[in-house]
C-alpha positions in Angstrom: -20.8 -40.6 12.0 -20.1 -41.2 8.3 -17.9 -44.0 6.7 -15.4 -42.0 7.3 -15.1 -43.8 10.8 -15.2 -46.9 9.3 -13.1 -46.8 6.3 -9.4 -45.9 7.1 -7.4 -44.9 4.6 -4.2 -46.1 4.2 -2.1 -43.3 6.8 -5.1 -43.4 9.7 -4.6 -47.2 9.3 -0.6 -46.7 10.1 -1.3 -44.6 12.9 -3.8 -47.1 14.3 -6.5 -44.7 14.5 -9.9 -45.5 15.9 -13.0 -43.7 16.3 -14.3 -43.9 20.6 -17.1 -40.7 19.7 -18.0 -37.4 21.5 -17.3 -37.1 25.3 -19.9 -35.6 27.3 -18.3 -31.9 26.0 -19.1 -32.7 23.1 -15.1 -32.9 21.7 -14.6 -35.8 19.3 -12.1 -38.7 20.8 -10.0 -40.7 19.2 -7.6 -43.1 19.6 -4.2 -43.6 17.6 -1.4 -46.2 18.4 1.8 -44.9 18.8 4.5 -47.8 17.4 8.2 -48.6 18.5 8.6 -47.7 14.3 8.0 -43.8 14.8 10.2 -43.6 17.5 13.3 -40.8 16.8 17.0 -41.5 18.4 16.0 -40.0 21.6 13.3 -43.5 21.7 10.5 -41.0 21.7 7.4 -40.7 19.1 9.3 -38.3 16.4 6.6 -35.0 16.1 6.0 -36.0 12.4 4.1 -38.7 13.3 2.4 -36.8 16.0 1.7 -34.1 13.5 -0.1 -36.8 11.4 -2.5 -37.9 14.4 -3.3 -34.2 15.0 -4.2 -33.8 11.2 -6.2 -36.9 11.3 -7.7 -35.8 13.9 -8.6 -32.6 13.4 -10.2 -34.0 9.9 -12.3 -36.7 11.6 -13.1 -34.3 14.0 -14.5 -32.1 11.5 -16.5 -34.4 9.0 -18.2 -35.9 11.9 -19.6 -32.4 12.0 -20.6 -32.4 8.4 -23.6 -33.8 5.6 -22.0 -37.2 4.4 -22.0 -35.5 0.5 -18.8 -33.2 2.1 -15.3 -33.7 2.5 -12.5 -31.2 4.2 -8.7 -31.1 3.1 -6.0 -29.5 5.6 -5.4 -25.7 4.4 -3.2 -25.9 7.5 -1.8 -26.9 10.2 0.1 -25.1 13.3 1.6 -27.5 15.6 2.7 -27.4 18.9 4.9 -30.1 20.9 4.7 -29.5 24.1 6.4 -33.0 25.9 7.8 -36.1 24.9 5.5 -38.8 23.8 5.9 -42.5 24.5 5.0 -45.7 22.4 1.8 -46.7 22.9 -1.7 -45.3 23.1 -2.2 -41.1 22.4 -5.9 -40.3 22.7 -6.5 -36.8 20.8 -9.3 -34.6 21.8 -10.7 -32.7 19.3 -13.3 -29.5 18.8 -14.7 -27.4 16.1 -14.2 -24.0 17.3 -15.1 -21.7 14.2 -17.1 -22.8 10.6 -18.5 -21.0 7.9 -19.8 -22.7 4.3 -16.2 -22.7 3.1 -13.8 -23.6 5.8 -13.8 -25.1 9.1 -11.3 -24.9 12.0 -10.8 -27.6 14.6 -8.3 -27.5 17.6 -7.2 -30.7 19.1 -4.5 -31.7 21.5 -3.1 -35.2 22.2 -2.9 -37.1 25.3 -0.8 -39.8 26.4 -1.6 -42.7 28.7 -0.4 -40.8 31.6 -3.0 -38.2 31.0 -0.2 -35.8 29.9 -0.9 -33.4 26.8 2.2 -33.8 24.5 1.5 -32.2 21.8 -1.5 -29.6 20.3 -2.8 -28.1 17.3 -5.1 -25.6 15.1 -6.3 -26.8 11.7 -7.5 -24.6 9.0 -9.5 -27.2 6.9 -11.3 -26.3 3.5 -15.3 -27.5 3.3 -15.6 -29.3 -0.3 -18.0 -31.6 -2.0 -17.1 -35.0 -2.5 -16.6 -36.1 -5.9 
């Protein structure tokens, strides 16, 4: 795995992100930390904030899978919320399922500590050299 494990950048740090690896399937875990803070009025984890695991996700997910000289940015992202998610820890499985020398896609879903998938997602991510 590159830095990019290592060195969170400001929004993975919010979301409490850490890297765990690749499960024996070969999908890329990770771990985020859902806060009282992104609850909505309903006391639930507002989709905005899952929506940002599942990109962060999907990203890590993907540059794991790359040379250390690329980077990916989010072309796009189609999200589905599927339950309610509560504060605390969302583990998000993620998979490259498609990847040519320009784009990648990655599909990811997140799980909550009951072992209940609340939300899940496609990314469309564009392959670029880092600067």
């Amino acid at each position: 795995m590159s830095d990019a494990a290592a060195n969170l950048p400001p929004g993975a740090r919010l979301l409490g992100r850490e890297w765990i690896g690749f499960d024996e399937s070969g999908d890329a875990v990770i771990r985020f930390q859902a806060q009282p803070a992104f609850t909505n009025r309903h006391g639930t984890v507002q989709g905005g904030f899952l929506a940002a695991m599942l990109d962060s996700a999907t990203g890590i997910c993907a540059l794991a899978k790359l040379s250390p000289d690329l980077t990916v940015v989010t072309k796009s992202l189609d999200t589905r919320f599927l339950k309610p998610a509560a504060v605390g820890a969302i583990t998000a499985r993620a998979r490259v399922i498609e990847q040519t020398e320009r784009d990648i896609v990655v599909q990811a879903e997140l799980v909550d500590a009951e072992g209940i998938t609340v939300a899940d997602a496609t990314a469309r991510l564009r392959i670029l050299a880092k600067k």
